[in-house]
C-alpha positions in Angstrom: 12.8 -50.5 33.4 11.4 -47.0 32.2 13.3 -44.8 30.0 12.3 -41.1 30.4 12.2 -39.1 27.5 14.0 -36.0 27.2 11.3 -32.6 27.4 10.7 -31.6 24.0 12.3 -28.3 23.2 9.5 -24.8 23.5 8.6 -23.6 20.2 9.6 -19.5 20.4 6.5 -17.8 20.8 6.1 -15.1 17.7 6.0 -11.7 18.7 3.2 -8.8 17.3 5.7 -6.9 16.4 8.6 -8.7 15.1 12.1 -7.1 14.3 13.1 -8.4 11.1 16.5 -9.4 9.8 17.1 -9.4 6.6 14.3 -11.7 4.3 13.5 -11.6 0.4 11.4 -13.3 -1.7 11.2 -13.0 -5.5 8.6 -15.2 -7.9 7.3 -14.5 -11.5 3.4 -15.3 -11.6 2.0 -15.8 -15.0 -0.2 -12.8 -15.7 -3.9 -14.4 -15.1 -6.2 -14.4 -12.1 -4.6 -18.0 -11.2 -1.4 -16.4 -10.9 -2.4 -13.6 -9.1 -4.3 -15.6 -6.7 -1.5 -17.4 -6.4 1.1 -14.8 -5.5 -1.4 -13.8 -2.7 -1.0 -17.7 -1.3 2.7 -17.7 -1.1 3.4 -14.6 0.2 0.5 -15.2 3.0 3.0 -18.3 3.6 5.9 -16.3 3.5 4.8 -13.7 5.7 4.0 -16.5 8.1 7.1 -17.8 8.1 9.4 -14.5 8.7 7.5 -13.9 11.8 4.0 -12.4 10.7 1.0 -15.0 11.7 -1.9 -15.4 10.1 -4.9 -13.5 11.3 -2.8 -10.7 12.5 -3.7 -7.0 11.8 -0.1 -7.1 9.7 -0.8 -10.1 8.0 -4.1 -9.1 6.9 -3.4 -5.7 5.5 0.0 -7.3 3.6 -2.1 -9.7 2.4 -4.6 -7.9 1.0 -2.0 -5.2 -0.3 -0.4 -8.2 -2.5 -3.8 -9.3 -3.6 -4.4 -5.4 -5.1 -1.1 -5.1 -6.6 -1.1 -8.7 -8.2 -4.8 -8.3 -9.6 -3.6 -4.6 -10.9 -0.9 -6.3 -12.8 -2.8 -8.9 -14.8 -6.3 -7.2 -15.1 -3.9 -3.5 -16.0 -0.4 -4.2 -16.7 -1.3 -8.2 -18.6 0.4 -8.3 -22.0 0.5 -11.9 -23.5 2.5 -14.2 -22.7 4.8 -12.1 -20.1 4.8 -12.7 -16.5 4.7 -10.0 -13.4 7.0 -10.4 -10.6 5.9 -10.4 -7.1 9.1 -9.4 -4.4 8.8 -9.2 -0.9 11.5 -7.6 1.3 11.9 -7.4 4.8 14.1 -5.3 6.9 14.0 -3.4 10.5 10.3 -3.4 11.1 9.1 -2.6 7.4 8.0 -5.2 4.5 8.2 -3.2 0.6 5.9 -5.5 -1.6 7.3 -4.5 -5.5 5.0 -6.0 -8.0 6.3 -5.4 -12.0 4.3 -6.0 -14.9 5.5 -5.1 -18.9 2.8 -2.5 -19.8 4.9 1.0 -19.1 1.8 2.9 -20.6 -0.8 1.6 -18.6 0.1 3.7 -15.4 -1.3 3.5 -11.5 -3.3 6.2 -11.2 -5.9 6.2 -8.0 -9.5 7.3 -8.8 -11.2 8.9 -6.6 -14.0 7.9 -4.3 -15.7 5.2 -6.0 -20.1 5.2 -6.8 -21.8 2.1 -5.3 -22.7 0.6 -8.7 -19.1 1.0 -10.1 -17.0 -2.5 -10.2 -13.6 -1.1 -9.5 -11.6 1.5 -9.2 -11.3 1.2 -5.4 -8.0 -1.3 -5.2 -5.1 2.0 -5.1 -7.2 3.8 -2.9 -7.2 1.1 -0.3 -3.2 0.2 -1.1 -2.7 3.9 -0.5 -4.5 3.7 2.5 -2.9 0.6 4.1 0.5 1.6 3.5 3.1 3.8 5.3 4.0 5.0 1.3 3.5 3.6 -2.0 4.6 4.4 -5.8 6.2 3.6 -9.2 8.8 3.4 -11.4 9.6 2.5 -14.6 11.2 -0.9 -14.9 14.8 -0.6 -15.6 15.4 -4.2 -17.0 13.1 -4.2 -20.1 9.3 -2.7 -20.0 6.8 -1.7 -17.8 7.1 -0.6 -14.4 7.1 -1.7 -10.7 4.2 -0.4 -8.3 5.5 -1.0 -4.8 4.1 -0.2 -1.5 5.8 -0.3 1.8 4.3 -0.7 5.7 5.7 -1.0 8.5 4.8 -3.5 10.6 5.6 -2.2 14.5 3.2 0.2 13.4 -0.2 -2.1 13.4 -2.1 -2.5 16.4 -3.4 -6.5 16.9 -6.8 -7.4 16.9 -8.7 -8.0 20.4 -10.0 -10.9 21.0 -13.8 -9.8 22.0 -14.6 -12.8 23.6 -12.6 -12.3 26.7 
């Protein structure tokens, strides 16, 4: 006698262009390159779970968006022994990334374009460029300030695969 299983249940195919509902995600980081690098991890696993897959044009340019604001924050905004906060929030068709550090002085200011042989300088630029809009304000639960950038995700083409 055979038993027949039952059919496993379809996995729902992601869409490019998901419609969120309502997501957040808040984490203090310590304020070192590990914790920066970090923040970038679990948000690129965050992203993946609400909906955004890896390798997409969105996922990317989030990504890397988290990865400039986070590395801002310990190499700018580090003062010992204080963490920064990473948030992600997710709503409609838009993700807002907030990072806060405690150094209110040390504000985001984006340089212009950048010589070769210069090291850095380049990482506001390219926020400011990958977001729909971006800016500051000054952190109303203590000091420093949140940088935040928000893009919108219905907005980003996907990549082609160029082998077809």
């Amino acid at each position: 006698m055979t038993s027949k299983q039952p059919p496993l249940p379809k996995r729902p195919a992601r869409t490019a262009q998901p419609r969120f509902t309502w997501h957040h995600f808040t984490m203090r980081f310590s304020s070192t390159p590990r914790g920066a690098r970090l923040a970038r991890r679990l948000a690129g696993e965050r992203l993946d779970a609400w909906g955004i897959p890896y390798g997409s044009e969105a996922h990317d340019a989030l990504l890397l968006t988290v990865a400039e604001l986070s590395s801002n924050a310990v190499r700018h905004g580090h003062v010992h022994g204080r963490d920064f906060r990473l948030r992600l929030v997710a709503e409609g068709t838009a993700i807002r990334i907030e990072v806060t550090d405690t150094r209110g002085e040390c504000l985001p200011t984006p340089v212009g374009p950048a010589s070769s042989d210069q090291e850095g300088g380049r990482g506001l630029l390219l926020v400011a460029a990958l977001a729909d809009r971006w800016g500051w304000y000054p952190c109303v639960d203590g000091p420093g300030k949140t940088v935040w950038a928000v893009l919108e995700v219905s907005r980003r083409p996907e990549r082609q695969d160029s082998s077809q």
